[in-house]
N, C-alpha and C positions, 0 to 999 in steps of 0.2 A: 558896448560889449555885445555880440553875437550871442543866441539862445544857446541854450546846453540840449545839448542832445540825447535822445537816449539811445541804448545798443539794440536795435531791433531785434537781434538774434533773440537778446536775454528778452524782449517785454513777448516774442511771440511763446518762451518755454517757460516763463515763469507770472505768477500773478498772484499779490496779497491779499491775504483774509482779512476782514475785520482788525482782529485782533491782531492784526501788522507780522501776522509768520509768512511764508516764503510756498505756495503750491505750484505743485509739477506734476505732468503727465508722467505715470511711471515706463522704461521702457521694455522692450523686449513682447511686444505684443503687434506686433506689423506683421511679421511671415513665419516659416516654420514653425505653425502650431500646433504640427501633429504627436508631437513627440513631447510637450508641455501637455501635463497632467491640467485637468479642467478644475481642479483648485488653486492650482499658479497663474492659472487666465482671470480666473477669478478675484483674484486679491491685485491682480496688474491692472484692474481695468479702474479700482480707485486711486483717486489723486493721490501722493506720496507729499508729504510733511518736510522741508527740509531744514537740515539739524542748524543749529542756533551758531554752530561754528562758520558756515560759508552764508548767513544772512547778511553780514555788512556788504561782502563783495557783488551780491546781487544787488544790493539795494544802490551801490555806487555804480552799477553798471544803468540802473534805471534812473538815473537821476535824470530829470529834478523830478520824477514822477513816483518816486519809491517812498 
């Protein structure tokens, strides 16, 4: 049986903590920054948590490495 592959898209946007939750770059911080207030650049530039509901489907997207 041939290796299982992972979805590169998903392992280059996502990657597990420790404690096996799901981090992501948050977006909307690439161009038009003039007009975002420097407290929404500020809270964009840490990693966002993702919610426990779309955790299986990443993790099946990274198999066997999830």
């Amino acid at each position: 049986m041939p290796k299982m592959k992972t979805k590169k898209s998903a392992a280059k946007r996502f990657s597990f903590t420790g404690t096996g939750k799901v981090k992501y770059k948050k977006q909307n911080l690439r161009h038009i920054l003039t007009k975002k207030s420097t407290k929404r650049k500020r809270n964009l530039r840490h990693a966002g948590i993702l919610s426990d509901d779309n955790v299986p489907a990443i993790r099946k997207q990274m198999l066997p490495y999830g």
